[in-house]
C-alpha positions, 0 to 999 in steps of 0.5 A: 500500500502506498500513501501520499502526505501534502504540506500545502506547498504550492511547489507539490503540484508545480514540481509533482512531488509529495511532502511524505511518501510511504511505501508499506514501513518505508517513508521518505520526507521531501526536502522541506524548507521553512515556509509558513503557513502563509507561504514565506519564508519563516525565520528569515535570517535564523537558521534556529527557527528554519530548521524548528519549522522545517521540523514541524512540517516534516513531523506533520507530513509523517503523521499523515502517513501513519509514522512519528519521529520516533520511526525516524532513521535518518535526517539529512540537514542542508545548509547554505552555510555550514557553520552554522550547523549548530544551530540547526543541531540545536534544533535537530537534537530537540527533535530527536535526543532519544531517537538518535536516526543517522544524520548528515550535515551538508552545505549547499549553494543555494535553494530555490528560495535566497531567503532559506537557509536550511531544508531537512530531509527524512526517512523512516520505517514505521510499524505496519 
């Protein structure tokens, strides 16, 4: 069985893709950047309050699907500025002190929006 999950974002249906995909246990969480729920961009020039909202959607998109981060395997943490990478760890360690997935930090150019400084991706493998 396969379930799709929206955030609402209105690049899903430009680009075609799902915030949350899963396939029997496996879920996968798109890169999901820190916009609001007024569609800009939150926290704009703190990499903290990106990487909580991009938390908080991708927390939302696995409980569509039927998973919680405590199904968490893996994060993958984007930054335009990979010295910064505390303060999204702040915010990753919050989220998941007691879950401990595999995690990568990486730096990336840029992402479609200049005012993102962060995306998150997610998997996870859920009980059926």
């Amino acid at each position: 069985m396969r379930s799709h999950a929206s955030s609402g974002s209105p690049l899903e249906p430009e680009i075609g893709f799902s915030r949350a995909v899963r396939q029997g246990p496996y879920v996968s969480v798109a890169g999901t950047a820190p916009i609001g729920e007024d569609g800009t961009t939150v926290g704009v020039g703190d990499v903290y309050a990106q990487t909580v909202r991009c938390f908080d959607i991708a927390e939302a998109a696995l409980a569509a699907v039927g998973a919680s981060l405590a199904d968490v395997v893996r994060t993958r943490v984007m930054l335009t500025d990979v010295t910064a990478w505390r303060e999204a760890a702040r915010a990753h360690g919050e989220r998941f002190a007691a879950v401990r997935p595999a995690c990568t930090f990486v730096e990336v150019s840029r992402f479609i929006d200049p005012e993102w400084l962060v995306e998150i991706e997610i998997d996870a493998v859920a009980g059926e």
